[in-house]
VOGU-3710 file (C-alpha; in Angstrom, 3 decimals, decimal comma):
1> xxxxxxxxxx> 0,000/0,000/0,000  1,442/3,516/-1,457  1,866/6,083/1,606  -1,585/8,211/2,277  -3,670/5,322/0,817  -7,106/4,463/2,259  -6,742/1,225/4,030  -9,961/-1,099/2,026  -11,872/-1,218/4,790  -11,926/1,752/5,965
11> xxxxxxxxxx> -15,267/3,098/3,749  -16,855/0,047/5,355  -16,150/0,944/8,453  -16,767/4,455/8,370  -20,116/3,880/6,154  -21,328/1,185/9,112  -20,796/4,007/11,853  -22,764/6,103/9,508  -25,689/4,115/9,588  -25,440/2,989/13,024
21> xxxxxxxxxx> -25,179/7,010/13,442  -28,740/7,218/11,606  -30,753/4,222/13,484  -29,693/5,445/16,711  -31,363/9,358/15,533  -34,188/7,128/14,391  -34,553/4,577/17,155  -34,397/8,037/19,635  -37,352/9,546/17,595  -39,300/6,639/17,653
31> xxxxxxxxxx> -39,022/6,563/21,716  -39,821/10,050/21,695  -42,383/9,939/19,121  -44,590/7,738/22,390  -43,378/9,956/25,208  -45,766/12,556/27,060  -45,314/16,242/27,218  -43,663/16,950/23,927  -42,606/14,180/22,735  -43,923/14,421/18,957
41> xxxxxxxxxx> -42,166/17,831/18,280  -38,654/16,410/19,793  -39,210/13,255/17,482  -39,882/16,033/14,634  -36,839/17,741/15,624  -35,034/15,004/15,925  -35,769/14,120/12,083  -35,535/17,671/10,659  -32,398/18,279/12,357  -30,519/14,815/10,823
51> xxxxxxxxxx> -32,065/15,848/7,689  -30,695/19,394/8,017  -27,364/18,643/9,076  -26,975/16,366/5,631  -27,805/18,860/3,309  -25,490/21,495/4,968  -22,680/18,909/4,927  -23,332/17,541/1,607  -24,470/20,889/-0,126  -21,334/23,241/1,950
61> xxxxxxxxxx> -24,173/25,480/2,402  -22,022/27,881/4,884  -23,449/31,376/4,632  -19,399/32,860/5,213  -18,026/30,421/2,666  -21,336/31,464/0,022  -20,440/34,937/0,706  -16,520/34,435/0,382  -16,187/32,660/-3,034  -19,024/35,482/-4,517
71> xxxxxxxxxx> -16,836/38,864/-3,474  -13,658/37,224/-3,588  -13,896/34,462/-5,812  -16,046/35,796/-8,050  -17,966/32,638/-7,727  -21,792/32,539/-7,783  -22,832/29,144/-7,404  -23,502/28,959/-3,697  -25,262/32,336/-3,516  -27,757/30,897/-6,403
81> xxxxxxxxxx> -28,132/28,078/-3,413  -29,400/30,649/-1,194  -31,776/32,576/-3,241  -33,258/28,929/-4,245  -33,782/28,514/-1,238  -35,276/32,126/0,145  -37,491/31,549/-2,883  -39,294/28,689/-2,366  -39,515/29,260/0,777  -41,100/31,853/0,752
91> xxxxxxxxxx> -43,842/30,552/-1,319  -44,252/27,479/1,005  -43,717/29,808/4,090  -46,766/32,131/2,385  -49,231/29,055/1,591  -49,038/27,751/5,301  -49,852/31,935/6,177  -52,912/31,261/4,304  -54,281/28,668/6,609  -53,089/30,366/9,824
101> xxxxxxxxxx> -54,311/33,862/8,607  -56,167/34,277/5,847  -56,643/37,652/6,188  -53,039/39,950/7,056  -54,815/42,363/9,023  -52,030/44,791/10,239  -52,690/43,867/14,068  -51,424/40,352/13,784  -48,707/38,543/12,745  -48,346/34,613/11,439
111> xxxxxxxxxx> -47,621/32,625/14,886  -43,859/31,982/15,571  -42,570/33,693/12,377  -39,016/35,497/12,540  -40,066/38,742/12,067  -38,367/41,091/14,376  -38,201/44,990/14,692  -36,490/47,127/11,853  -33,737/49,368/14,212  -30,035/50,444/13,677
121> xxxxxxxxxx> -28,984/47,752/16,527  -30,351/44,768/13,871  -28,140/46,670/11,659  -25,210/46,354/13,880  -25,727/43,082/15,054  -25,519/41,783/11,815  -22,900/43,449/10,728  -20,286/42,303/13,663  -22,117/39,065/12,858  -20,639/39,175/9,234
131> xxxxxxxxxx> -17,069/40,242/10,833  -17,529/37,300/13,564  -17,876/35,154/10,849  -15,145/36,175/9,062  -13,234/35,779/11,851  -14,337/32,478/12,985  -14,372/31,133/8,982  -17,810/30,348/9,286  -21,037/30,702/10,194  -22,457/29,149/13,414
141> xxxxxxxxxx> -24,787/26,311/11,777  -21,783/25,671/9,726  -19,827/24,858/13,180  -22,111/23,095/13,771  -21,875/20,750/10,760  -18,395/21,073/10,442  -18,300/19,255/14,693  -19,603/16,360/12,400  -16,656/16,696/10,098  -14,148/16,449/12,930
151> xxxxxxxxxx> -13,414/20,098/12,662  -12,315/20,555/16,414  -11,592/24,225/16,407  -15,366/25,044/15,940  -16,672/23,968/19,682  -14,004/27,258/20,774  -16,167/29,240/17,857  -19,308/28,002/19,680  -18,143/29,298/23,343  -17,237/32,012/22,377
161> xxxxxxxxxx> -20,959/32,816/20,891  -22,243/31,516/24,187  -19,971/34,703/26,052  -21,010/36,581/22,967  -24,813/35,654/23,816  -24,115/36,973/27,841  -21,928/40,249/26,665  -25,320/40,849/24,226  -27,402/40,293/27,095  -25,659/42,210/29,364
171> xxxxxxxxxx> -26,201/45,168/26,623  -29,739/44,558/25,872  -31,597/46,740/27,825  -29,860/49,985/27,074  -29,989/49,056/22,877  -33,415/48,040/23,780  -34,571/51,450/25,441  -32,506/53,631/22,657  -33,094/51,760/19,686  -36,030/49,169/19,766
181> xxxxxxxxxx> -38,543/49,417/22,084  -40,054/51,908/19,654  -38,642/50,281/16,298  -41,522/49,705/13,419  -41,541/45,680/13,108  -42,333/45,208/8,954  -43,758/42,479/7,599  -44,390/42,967/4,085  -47,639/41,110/3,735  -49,598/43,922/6,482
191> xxxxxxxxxx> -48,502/45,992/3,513  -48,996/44,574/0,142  -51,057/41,237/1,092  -49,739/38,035/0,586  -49,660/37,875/-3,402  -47,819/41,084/-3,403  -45,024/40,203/-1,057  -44,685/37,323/-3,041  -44,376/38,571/-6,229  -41,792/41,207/-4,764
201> xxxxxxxxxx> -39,628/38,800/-3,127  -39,372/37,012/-5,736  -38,788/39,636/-8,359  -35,750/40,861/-5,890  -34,506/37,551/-5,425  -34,522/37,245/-9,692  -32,703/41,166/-9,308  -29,759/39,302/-7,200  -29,451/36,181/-9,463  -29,320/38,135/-12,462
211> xxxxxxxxxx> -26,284/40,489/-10,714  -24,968/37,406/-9,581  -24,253/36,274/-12,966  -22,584/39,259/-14,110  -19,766/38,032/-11,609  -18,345/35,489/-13,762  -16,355/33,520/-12,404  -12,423/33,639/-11,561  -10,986/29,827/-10,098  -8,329/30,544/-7,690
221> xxxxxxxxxx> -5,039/29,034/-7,561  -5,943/26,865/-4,816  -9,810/26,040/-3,429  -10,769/25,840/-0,030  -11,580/22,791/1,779  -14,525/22,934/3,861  -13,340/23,871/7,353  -10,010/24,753/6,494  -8,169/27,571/7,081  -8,451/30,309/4,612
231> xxxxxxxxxx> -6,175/29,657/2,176  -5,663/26,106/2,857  -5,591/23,761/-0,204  -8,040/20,742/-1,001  -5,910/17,487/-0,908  -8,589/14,713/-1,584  -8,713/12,010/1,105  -8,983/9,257/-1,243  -9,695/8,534/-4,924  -13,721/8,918/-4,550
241> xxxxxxxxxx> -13,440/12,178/-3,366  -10,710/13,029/-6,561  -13,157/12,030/-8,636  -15,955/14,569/-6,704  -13,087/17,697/-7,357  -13,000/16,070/-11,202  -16,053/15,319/-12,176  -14,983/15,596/-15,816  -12,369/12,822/-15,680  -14,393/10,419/-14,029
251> xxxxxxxxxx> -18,116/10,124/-14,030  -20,129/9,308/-10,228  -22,623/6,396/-10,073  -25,957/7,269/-8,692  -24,357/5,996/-5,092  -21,619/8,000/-5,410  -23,187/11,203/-6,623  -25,695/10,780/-3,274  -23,128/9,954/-0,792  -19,826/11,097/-2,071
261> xxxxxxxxxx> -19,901/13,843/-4,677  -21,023/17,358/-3,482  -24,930/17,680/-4,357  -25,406/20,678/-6,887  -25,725/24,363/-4,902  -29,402/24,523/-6,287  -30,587/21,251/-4,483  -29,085/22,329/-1,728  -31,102/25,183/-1,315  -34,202/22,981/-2,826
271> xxxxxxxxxx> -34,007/20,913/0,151  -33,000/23,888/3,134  -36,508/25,472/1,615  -38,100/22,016/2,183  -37,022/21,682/5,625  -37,587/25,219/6,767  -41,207/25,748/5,700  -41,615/22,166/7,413  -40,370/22,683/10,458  -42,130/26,021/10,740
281> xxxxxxxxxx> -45,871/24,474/9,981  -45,475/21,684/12,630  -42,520/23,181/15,379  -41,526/26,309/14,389  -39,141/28,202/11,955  -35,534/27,030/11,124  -32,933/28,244/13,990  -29,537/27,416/15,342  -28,989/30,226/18,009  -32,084/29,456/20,266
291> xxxxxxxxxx> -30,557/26,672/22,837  -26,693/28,314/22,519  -28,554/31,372/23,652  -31,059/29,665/26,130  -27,836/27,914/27,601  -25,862/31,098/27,804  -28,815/32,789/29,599  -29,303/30,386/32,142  -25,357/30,209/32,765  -25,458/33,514/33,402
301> xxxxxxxxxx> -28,503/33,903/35,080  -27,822/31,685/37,902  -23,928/33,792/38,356  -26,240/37,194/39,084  -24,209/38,314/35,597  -27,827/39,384/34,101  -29,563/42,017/34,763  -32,913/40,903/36,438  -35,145/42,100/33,986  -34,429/42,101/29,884
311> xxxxxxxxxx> -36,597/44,356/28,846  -39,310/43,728/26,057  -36,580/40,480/25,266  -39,419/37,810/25,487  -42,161/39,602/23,517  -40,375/38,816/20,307  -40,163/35,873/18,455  -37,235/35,455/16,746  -33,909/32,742/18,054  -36,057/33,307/21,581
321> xxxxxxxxxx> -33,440/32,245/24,334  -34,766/31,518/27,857  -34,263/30,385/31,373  -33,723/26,705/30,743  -36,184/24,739/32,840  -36,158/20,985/30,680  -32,599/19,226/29,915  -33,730/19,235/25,899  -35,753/21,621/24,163  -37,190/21,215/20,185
331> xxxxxxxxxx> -34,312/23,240/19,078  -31,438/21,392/21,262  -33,416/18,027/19,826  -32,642/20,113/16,020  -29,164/21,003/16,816  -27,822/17,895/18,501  -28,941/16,041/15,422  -27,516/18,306/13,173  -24,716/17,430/14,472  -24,991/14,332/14,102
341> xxxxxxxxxx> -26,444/13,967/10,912  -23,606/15,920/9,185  -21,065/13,507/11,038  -22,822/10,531/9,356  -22,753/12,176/5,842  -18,880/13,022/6,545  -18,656/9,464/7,588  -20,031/8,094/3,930  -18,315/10,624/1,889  -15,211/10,448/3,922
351> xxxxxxxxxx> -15,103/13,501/4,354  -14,703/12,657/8,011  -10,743/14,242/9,486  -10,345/15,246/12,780  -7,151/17,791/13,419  -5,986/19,046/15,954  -6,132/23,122/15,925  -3,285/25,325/17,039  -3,325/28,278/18,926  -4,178/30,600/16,316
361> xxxxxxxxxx> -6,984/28,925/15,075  -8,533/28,443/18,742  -8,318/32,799/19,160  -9,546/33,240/15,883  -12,726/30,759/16,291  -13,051/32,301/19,710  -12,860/35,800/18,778  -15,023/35,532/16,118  -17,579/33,652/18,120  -17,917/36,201/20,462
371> xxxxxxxxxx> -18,511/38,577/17,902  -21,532/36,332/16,310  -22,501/35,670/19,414  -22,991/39,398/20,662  -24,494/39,798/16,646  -26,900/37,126/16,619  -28,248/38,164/20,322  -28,835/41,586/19,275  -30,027/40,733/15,986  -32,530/38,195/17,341
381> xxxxxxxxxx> -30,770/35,089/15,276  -28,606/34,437/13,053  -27,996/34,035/8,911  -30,397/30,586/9,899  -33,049/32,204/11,605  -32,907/36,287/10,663  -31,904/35,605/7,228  -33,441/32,494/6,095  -36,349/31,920/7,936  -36,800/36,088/8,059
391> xxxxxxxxxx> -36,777/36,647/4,773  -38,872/33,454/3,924  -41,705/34,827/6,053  -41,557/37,989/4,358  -39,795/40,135/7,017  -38,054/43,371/6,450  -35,479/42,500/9,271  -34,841/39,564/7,484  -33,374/41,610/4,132  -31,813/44,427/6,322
401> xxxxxxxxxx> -29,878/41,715/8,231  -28,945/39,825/5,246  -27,404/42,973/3,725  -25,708/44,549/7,133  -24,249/40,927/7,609  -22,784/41,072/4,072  -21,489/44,147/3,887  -19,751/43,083/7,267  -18,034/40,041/5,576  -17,008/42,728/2,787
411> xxxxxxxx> -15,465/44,782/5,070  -13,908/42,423/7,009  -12,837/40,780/3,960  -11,113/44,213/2,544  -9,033/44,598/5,964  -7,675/41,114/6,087  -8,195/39,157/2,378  -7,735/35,659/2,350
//
């Protein structure tokens, strides 16, 4: 055997742990499915969760990394993913509106939605969101996948989003009495009913494709891998995963183009839109932030670090974080199996490689978690729940946070390229 070669049986191992990895997520839903008190929505999130964490994996639908290749790389492909998915989603997310309110009178809103006030703090929350990102070298459901892809610097990105989450909380009450309390929440629908929102949201989303593909597109010297530090090169694991970065020179069977190959940017977002209008007609919309933030809260709750009133925090919808008072909520049910659903995808397309980070790595995902972390608490979620499941519900805090967080990741971008 030729040094760096894949032992044989290590795809047979690492495809049994995979679907060991998937009966155990659905032996636990079953169980749960039966239990009192909840049961059926952790079984749901359970599911949705394992789904989610596949697609991310398998589609590299990271927000930072979308956002990277378009300004830097001049590389539109994964930003098509994302306005795929905004746009079906927001027609599935505006059918389900139908049955829960016919009628958008402007006193109400659709139950659960992310649609949060309009104020200059969402503006700079999503903006040192973008930096934190930056930072960090993704975003924080894309730490989240990339745990499942061995990537061990991400659980220091992930702490330092739960400080992030306290130092936000900590500053809540002052943004909240300067900037928000009296902030116009817009939701598009109150405005324009729900035909019109959709035919404007889509018509902007068709605006962005169509200056997408004026990019072009410029292929660097040497691609990222997923996970990797910026400016790392792609060294294929084994020859399966050659044959992925070549698809010319060696054409997938339908086995390997499921479980292997990268799936196409546009099913990617296909199957996010899927999933998020889903889990927002039977839980509630798509989030990542909700049990970091709950967890954080708590923490720092029971340390007297909070102040003992947040004001107006709890009237929102939104990531909502709270004082934890069950081991496992629906979104820690979502999240866990996120996790673990991108792990058993890595495991299959061995794309599965724990390392070690150094020092440098550990400040930088640190640093830049705090920063998303203080973002996405001020915002009221993150690219997940702001963005995605924002603008899908036809929320104007959902575009203005998409284009602060940008224009963050620009300027972050311009001080430090990769």
């Amino acid at each position: 055997m030729t040094a760096g070669a894949v032992p044989p049986d290590v795809p047979a191992i690492a495809n049994a742990a995979a679907v060991a990895l998937l009966a155990a997520i659905g032996a636990a839903a079953w169980w749960l499915a039966s239990q009192p008190e909840g049961g059926r929505g952790l079984s749901l999130s359970l599911l949705l969760g394992a789904a989610f964490g596949i697609v991310l994996q398998r589609s590299r639908f990271c927000f930072y990394c979308i956002a990277r290749d378009a300004i830097e790389r001049r590389d539109p492909a994964g930003a098509y993913a994302v306005l795929v998915a905004l746009a079906v989603g927001t027609l599935g997310y505006h059918a389900v509106f139908g049955a829960f309110l016919p009628i958008p009178g402007a006193e109400r809103l659709p139950p659960g939605a992310h649609i949060g006030p309009v104020s200059l703090a969402l503006v700079a929350g999503a903006f040192v969101f973008g930096v934190g990102m930056r930072i960090s070298g993704s975003c924080i459901s894309a730490h989240f996948y990339r745990l499942g892809e061995g990537a061990l610097a991400s659980p220091f990105a992930l702490l330092g989003a739960g400080v992030g989450f306290v130092l936000g909380f900590a500053s809540w009450n002052t943004l909240y009495l300067a900037m928000i309390q009296q902030a116009p929440v817009v939701w598009l629908p109150h405005h324009l009913g729900y035909g019109g929102a959709v035919l404007l949201q889509v018509a902007l989303l068709a605006l962005l494709a169509l200056g997408l593909s004026r990019l072009g597109r410029r292929v660097p010297a040497a691609r990222q891998a997923d996970g990797a530090p910026d400016g790392a090169a792609i060294r294929p694991a084994n020859a399966s995963q050659h044959a992925a970065n070549n698809p010319a020179t060696s054409p997938s069977s339908p086995w390997q183009a499921v479980l292997r190959d990268r799936w196409p940017p546009a099913v990617g977002g296909l199957l996010v839109a899927f999933i998020g209008v889903i889990a927002y007609l039977r839980i509630a919309p798509l989030g990542v932030t909700a049990e970091l933030g709950s967890v954080a809260r708590t923490a720092a709750s029971a340390t007297g670090a909070l102040p003992p009133r947040l004001e107006g925090l709890d009237t929102f919808a939104g990531c909502a974080t709270v004082v934890k008072q069950a081991l496992l909520s629906n979104n820690g049910a979502f999240v866990l199996a996120l996790v673990a659903g991108a792990w058993a995808a890595a495991l299959a397309a061995g794309a599965f490689r724990p390392r070690l980070p150094t020092a440098r790595e550990i400040l930088r995902n640190f640093t830049g978690g705090v920063l998303m972390g203080w973002g996405g608490m001020t915002a009221l979620g993150c690219t997940v729940g702001t963005l995605l499941s924002g603008v899908m519900a036809g929320a104007a805090s959902g575009w203005i946070f998409g284009v602060a967080c940008v224009a963050g990741i620009w300027v972050a971008l311009k001080l430090r390229p990769t």
